[in-house]
PyMOL Python script that loads the backbone (N, CA, C, O; Angstrom):
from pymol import cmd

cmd.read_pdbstr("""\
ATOM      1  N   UNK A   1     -41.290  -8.804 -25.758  1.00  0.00           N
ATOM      2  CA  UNK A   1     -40.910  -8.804 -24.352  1.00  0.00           C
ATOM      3  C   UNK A   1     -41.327  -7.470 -23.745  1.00  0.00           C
ATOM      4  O   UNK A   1     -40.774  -6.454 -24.164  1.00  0.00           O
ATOM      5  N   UNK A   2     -42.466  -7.365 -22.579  1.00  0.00           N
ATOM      6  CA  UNK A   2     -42.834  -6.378 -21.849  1.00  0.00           C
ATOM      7  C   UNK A   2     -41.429  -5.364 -21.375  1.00  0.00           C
ATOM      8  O   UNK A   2     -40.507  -6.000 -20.864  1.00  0.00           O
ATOM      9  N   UNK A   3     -41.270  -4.149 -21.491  1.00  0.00           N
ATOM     10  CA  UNK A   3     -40.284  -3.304 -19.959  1.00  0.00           C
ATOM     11  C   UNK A   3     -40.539  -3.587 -19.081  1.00  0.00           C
ATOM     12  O   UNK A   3     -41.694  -3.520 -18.661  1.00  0.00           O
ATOM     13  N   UNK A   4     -39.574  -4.017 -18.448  1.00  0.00           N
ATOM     14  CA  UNK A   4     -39.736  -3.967 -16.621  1.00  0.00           C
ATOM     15  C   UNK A   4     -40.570  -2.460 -16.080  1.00  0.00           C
ATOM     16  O   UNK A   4     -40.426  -1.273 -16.374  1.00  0.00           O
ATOM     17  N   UNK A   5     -41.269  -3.032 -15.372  1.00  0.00           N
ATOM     18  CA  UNK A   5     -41.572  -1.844 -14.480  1.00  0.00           C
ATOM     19  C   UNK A   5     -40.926  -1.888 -13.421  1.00  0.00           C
ATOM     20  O   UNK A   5     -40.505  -2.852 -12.782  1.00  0.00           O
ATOM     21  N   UNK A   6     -40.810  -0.046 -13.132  1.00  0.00           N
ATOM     22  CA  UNK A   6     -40.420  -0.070 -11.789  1.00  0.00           C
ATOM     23  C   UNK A   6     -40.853   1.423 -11.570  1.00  0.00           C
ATOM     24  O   UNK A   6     -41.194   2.088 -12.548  1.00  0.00           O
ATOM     25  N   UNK A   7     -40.846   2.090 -10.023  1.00  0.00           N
ATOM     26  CA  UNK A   7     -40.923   3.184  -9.631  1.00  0.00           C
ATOM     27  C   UNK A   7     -40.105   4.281  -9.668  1.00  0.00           C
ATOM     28  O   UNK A   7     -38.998   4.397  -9.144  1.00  0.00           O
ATOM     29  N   UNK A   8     -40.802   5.191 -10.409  1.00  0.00           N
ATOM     30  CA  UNK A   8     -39.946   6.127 -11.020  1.00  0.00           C
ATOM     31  C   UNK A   8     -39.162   7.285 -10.735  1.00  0.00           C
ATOM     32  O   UNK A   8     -38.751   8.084 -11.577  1.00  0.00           O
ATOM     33  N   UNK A   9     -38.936   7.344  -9.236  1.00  0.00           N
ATOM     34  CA  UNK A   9     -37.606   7.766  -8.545  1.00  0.00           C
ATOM     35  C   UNK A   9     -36.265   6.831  -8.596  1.00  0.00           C
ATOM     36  O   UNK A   9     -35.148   7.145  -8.185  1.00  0.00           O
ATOM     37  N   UNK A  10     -36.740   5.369  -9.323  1.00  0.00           N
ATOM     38  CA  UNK A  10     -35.434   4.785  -9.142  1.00  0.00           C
ATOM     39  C   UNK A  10     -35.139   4.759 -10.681  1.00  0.00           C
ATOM     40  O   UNK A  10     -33.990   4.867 -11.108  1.00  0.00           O
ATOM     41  N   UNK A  11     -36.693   4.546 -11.833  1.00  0.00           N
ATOM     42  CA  UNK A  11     -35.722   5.415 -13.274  1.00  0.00           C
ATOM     43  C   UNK A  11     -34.723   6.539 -13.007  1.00  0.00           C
ATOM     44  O   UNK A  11     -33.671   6.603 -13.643  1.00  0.00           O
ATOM     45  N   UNK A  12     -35.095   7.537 -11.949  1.00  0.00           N
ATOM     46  CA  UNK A  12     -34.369   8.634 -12.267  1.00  0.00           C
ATOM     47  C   UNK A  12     -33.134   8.837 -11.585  1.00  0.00           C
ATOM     48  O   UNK A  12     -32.708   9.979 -11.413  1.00  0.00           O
ATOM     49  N   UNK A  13     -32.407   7.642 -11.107  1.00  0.00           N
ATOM     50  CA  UNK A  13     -31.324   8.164 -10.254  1.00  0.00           C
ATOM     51  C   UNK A  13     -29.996   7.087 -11.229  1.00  0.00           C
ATOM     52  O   UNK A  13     -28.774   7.236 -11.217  1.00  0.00           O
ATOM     53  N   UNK A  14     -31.173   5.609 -12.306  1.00  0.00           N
ATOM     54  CA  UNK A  14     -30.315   5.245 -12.776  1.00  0.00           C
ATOM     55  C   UNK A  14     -29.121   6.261 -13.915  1.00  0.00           C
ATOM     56  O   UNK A  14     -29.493   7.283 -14.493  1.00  0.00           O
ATOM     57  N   UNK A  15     -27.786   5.716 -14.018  1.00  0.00           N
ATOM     58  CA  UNK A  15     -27.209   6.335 -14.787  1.00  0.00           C
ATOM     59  C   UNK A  15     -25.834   5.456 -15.180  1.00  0.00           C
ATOM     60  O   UNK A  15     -25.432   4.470 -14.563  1.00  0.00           O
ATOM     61  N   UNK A  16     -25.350   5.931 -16.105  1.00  0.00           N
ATOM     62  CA  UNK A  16     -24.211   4.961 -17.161  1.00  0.00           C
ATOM     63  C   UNK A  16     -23.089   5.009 -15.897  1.00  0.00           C
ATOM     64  O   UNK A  16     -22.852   6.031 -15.254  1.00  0.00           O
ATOM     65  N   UNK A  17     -22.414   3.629 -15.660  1.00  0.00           N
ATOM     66  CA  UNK A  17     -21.292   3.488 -14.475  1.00  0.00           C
ATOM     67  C   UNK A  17     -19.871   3.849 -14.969  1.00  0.00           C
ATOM     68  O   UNK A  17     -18.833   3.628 -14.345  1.00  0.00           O
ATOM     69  N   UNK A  18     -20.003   4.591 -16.500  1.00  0.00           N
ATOM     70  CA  UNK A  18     -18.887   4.593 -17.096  1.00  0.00           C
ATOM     71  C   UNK A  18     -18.774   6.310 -17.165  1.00  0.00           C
ATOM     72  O   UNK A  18     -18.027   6.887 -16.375  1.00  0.00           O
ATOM     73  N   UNK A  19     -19.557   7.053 -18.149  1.00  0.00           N
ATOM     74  CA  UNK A  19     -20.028   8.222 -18.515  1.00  0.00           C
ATOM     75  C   UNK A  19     -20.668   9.181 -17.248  1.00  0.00           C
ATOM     76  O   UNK A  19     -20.380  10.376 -17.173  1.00  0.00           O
ATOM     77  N   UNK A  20     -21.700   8.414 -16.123  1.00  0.00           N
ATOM     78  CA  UNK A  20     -22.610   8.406 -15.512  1.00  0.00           C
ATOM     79  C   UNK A  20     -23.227   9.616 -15.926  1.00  0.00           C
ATOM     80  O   UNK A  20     -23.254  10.626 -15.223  1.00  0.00           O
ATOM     81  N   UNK A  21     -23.911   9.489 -17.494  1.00  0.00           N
ATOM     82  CA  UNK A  21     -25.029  10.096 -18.277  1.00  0.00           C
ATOM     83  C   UNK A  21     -26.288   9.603 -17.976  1.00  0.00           C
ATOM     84  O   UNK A  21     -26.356   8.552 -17.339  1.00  0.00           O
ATOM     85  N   UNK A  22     -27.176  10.108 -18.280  1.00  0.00           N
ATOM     86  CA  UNK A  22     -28.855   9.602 -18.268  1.00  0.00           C
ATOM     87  C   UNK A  22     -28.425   8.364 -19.118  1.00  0.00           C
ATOM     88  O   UNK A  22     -27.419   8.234 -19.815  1.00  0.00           O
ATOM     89  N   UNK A  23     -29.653   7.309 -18.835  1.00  0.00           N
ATOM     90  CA  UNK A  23     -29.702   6.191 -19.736  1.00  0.00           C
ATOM     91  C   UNK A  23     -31.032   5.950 -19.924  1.00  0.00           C
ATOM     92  O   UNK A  23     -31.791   5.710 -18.985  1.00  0.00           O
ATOM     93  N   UNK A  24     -31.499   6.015 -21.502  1.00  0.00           N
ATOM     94  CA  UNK A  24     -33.118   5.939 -21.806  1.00  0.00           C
ATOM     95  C   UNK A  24     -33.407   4.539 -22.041  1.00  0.00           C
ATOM     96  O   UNK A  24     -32.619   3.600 -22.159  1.00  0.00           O
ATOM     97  N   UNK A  25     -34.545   4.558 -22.084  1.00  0.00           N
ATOM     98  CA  UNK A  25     -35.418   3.316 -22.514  1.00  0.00           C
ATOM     99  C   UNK A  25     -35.255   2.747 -23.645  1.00  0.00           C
ATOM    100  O   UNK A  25     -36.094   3.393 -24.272  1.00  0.00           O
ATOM    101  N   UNK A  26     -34.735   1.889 -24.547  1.00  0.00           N
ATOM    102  CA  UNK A  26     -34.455   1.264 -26.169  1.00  0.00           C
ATOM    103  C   UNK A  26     -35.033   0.085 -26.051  1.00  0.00           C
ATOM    104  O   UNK A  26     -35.591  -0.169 -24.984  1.00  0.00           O
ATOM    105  N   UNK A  27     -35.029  -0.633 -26.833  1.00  0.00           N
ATOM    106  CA  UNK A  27     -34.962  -1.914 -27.142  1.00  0.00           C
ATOM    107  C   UNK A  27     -34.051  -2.519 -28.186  1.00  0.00           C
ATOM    108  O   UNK A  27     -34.092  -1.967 -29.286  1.00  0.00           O
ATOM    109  N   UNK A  28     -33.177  -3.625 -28.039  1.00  0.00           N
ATOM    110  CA  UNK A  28     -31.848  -4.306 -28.786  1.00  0.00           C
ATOM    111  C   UNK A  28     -32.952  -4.605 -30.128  1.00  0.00           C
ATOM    112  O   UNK A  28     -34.134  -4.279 -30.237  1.00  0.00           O
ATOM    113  N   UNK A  29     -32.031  -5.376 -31.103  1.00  0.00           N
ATOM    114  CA  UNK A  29     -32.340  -5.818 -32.288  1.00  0.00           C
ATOM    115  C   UNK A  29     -33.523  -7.077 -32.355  1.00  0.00           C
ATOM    116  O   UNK A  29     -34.133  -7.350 -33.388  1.00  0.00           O
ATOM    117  N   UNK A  30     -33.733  -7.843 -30.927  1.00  0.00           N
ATOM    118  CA  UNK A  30     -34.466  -8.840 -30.583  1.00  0.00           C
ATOM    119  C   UNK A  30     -35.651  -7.976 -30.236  1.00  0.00           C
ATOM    120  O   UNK A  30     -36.689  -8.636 -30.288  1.00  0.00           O
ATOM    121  N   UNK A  31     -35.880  -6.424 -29.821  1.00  0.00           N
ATOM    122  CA  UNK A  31     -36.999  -6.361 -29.112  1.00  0.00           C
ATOM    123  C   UNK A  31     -37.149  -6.019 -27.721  1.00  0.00           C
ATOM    124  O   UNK A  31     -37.949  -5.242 -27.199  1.00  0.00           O
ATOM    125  N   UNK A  32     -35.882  -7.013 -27.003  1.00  0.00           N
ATOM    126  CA  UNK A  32     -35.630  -6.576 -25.715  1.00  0.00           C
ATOM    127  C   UNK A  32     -35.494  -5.355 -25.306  1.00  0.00           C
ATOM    128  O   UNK A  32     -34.833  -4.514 -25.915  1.00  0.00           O
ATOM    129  N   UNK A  33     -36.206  -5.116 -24.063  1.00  0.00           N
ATOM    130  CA  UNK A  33     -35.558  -3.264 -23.560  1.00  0.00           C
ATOM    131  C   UNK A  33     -34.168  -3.792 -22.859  1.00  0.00           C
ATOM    132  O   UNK A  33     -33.891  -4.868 -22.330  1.00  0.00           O
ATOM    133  N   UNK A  34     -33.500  -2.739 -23.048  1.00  0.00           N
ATOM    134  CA  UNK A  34     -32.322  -2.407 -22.759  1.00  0.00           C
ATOM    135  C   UNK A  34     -32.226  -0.716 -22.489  1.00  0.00           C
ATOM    136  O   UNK A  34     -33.022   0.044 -23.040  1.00  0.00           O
ATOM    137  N   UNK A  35     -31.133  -0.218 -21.555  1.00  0.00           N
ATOM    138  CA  UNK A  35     -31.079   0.777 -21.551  1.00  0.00           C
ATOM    139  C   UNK A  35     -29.777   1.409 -22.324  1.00  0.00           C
ATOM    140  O   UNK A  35     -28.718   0.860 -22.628  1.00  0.00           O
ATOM    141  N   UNK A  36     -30.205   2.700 -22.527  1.00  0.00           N
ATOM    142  CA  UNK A  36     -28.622   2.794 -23.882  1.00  0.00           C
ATOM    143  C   UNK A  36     -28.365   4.249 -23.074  1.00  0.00           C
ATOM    144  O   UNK A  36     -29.249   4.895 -22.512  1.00  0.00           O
ATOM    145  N   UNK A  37     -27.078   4.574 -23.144  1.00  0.00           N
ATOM    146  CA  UNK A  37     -26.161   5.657 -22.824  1.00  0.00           C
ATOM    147  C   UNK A  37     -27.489   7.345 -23.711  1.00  0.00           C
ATOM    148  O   UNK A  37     -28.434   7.358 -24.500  1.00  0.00           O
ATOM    149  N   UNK A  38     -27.083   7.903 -23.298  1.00  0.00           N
ATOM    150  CA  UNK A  38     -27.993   9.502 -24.066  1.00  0.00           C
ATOM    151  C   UNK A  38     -26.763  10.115 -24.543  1.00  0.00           C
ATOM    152  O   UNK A  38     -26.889  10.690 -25.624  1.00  0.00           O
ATOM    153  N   UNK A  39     -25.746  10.137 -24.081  1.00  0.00           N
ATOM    154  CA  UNK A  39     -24.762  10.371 -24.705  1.00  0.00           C
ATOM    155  C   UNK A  39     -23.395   9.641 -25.323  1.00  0.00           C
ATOM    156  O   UNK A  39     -22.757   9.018 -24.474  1.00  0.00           O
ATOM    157  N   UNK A  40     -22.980   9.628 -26.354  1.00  0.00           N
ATOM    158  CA  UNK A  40     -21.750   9.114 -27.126  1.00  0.00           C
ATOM    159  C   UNK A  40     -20.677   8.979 -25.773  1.00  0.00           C
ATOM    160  O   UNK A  40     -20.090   9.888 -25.186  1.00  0.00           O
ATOM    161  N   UNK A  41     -20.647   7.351 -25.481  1.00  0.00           N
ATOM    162  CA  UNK A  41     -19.488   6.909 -24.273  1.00  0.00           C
ATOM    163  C   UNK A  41     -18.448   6.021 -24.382  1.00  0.00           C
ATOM    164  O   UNK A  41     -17.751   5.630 -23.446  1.00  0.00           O
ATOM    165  N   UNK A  42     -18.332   5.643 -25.766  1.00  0.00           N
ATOM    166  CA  UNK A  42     -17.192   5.109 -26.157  1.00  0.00           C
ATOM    167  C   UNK A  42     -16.360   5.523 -27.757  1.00  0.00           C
ATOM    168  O   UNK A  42     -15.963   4.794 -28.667  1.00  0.00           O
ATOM    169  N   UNK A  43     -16.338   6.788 -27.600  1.00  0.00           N
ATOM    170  CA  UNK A  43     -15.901   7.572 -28.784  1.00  0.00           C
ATOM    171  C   UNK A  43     -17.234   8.232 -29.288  1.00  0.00           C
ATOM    172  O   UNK A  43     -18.382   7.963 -28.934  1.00  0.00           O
ATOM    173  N   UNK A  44     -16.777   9.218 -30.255  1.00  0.00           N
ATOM    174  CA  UNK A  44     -17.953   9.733 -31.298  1.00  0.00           C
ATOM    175  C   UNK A  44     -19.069   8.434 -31.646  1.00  0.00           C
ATOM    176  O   UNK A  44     -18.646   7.283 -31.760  1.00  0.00           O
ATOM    177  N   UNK A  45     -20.568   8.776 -31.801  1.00  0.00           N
ATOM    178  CA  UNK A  45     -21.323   7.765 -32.123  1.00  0.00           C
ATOM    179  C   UNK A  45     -21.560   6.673 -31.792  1.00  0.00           C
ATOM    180  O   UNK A  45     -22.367   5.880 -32.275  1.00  0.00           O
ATOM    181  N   UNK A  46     -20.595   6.518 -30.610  1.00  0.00           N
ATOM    182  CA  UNK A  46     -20.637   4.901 -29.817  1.00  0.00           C
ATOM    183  C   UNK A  46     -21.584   5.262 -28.659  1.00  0.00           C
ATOM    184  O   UNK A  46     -21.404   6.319 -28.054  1.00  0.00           O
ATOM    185  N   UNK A  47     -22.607   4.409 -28.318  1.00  0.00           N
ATOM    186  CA  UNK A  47     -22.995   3.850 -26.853  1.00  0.00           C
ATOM    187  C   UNK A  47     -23.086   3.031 -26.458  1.00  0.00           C
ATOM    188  O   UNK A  47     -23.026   2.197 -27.361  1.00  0.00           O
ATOM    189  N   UNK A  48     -23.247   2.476 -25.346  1.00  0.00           N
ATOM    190  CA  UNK A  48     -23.247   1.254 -24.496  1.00  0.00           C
ATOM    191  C   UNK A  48     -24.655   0.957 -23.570  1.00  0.00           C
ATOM    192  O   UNK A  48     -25.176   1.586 -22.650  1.00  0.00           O
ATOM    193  N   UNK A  49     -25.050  -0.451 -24.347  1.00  0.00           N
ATOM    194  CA  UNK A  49     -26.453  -0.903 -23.758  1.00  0.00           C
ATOM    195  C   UNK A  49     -26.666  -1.601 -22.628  1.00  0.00           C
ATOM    196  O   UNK A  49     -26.322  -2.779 -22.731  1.00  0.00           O
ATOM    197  N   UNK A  50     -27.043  -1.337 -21.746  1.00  0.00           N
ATOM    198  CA  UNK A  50     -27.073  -2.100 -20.826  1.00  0.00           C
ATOM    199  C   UNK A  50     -28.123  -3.097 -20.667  1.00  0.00           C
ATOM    200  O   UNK A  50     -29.218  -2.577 -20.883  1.00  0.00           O
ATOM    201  N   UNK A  51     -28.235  -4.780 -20.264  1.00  0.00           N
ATOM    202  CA  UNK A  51     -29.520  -5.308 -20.402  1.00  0.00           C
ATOM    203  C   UNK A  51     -30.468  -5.213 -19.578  1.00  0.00           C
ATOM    204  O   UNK A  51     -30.094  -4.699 -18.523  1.00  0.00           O
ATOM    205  N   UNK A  52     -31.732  -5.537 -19.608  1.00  0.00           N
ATOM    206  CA  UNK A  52     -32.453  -6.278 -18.607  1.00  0.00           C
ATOM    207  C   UNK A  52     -32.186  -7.748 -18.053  1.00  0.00           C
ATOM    208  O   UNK A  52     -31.719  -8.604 -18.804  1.00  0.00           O
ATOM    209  N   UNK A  53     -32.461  -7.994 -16.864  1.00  0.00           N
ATOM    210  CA  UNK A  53     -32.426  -9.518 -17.043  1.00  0.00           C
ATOM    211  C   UNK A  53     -32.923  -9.809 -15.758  1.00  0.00           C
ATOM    212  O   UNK A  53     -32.296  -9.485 -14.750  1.00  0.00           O
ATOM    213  N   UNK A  54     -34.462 -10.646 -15.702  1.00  0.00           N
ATOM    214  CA  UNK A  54     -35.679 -11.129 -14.954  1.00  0.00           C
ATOM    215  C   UNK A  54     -35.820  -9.688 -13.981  1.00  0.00           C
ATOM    216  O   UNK A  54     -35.618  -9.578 -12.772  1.00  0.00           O
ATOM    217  N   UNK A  55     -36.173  -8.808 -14.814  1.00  0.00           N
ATOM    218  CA  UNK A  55     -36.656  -7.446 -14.222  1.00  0.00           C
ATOM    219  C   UNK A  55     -35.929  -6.439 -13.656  1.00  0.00           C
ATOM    220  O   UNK A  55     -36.421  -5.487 -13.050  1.00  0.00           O
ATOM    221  N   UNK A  56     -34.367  -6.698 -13.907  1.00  0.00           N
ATOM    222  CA  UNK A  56     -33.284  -6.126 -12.884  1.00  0.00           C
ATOM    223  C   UNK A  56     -32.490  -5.255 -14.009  1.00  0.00           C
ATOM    224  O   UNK A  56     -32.079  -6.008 -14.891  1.00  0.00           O
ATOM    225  N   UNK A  57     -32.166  -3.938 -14.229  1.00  0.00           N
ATOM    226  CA  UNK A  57     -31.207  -3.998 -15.144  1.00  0.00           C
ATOM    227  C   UNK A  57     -29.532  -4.168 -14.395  1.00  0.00           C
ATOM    228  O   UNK A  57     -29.083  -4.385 -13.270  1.00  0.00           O
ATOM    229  N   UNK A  58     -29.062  -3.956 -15.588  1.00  0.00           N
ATOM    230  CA  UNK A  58     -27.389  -4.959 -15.217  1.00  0.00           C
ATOM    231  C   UNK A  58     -26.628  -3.706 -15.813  1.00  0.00           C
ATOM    232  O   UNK A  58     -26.727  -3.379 -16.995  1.00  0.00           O
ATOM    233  N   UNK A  59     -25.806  -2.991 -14.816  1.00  0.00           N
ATOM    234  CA  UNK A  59     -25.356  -2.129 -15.510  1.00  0.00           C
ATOM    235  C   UNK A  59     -24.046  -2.175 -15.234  1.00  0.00           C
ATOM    236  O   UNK A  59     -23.536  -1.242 -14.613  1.00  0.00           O
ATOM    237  N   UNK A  60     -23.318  -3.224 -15.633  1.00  0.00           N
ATOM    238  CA  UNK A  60     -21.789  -4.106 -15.675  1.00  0.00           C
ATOM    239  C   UNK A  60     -21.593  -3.349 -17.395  1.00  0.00           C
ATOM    240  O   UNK A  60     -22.274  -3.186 -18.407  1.00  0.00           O
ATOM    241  N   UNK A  61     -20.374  -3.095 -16.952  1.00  0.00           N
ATOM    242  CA  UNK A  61     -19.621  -3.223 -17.795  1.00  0.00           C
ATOM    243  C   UNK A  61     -19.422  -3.655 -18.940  1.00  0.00           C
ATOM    244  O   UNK A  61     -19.424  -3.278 -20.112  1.00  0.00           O
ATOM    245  N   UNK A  62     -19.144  -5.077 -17.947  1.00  0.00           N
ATOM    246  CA  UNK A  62     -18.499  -6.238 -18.936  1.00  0.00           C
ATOM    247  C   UNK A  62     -19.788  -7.041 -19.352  1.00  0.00           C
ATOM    248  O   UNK A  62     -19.670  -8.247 -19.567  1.00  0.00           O
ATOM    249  N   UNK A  63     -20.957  -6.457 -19.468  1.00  0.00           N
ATOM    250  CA  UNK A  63     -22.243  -6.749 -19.236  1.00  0.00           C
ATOM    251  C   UNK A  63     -23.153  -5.896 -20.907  1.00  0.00           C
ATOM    252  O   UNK A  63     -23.883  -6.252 -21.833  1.00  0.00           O
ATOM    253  N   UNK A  64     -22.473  -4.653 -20.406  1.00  0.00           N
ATOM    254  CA  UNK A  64     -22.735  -3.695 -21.701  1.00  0.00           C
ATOM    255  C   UNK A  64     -21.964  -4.137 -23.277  1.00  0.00           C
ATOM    256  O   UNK A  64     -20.779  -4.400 -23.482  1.00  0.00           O
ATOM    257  N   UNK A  65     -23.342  -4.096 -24.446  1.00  0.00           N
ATOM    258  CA  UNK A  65     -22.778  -4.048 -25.491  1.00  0.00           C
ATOM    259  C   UNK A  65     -22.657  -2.520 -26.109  1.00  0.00           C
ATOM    260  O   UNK A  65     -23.549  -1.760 -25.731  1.00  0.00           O
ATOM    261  N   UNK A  66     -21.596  -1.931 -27.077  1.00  0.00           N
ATOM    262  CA  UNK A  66     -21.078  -0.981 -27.342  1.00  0.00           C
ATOM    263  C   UNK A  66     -21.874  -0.865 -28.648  1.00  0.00           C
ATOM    264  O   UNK A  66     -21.644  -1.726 -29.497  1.00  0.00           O
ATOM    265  N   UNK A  67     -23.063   0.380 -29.006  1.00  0.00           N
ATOM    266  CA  UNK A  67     -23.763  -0.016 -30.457  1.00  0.00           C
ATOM    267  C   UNK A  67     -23.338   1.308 -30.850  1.00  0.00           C
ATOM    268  O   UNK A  67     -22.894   2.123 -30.041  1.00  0.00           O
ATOM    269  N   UNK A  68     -23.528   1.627 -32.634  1.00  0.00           N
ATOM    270  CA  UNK A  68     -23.132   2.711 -33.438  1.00  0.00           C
ATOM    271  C   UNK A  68     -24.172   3.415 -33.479  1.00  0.00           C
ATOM    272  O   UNK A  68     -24.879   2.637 -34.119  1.00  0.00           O
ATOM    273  N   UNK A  69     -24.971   4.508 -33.242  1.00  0.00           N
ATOM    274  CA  UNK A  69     -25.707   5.185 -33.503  1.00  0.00           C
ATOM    275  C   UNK A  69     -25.749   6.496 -34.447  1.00  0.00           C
ATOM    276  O   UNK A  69     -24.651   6.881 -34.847  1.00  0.00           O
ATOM    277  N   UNK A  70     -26.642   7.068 -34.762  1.00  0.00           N
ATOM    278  CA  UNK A  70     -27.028   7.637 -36.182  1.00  0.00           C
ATOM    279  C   UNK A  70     -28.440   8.818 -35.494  1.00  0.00           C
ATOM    280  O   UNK A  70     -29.545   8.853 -36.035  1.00  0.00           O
ATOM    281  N   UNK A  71     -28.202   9.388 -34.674  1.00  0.00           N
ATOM    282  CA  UNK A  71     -29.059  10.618 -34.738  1.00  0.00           C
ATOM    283  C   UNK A  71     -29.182  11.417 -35.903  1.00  0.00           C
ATOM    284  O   UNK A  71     -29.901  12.416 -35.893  1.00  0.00           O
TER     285      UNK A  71
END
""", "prot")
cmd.dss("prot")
cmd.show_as("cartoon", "prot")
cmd.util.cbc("prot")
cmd.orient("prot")
């Protein structure tokens, strides 16, 4: 699955609706991009992914999955 494109004054103003940290570019376990928290936002080692979905990202909440990370 391609990244959405988009213009990159509006990468830079996105940010986590919880933390409101930077949120980078990833892709989930499928491949999909998703955007993930830059910093730990649900305890030590936790972040929260936000999806794509038909070119839009979704930055709900109840929308975000919570993954374990390992820097």
């Amino acid at each position: 699955m391609a990244r959405p494109e988009y213009d990159p004054w509006v990468r830079s103003i996105l940010r986590c609706p919880v933390g409101r940290h930077e949120l980078l570019d990833r892709t989930d376990e499928h491949g999909a991009p998703v955007l993930e928290c830059a910093e730990d936002c649900d305890g030590p080692g936790r972040r929260r992914r936000y999806p794509w979905r038909d070119g839009i990202p979704v930055l709900l909440v109840d929308d975000a999955h919570v993954v374990t990370v390992t820097d």
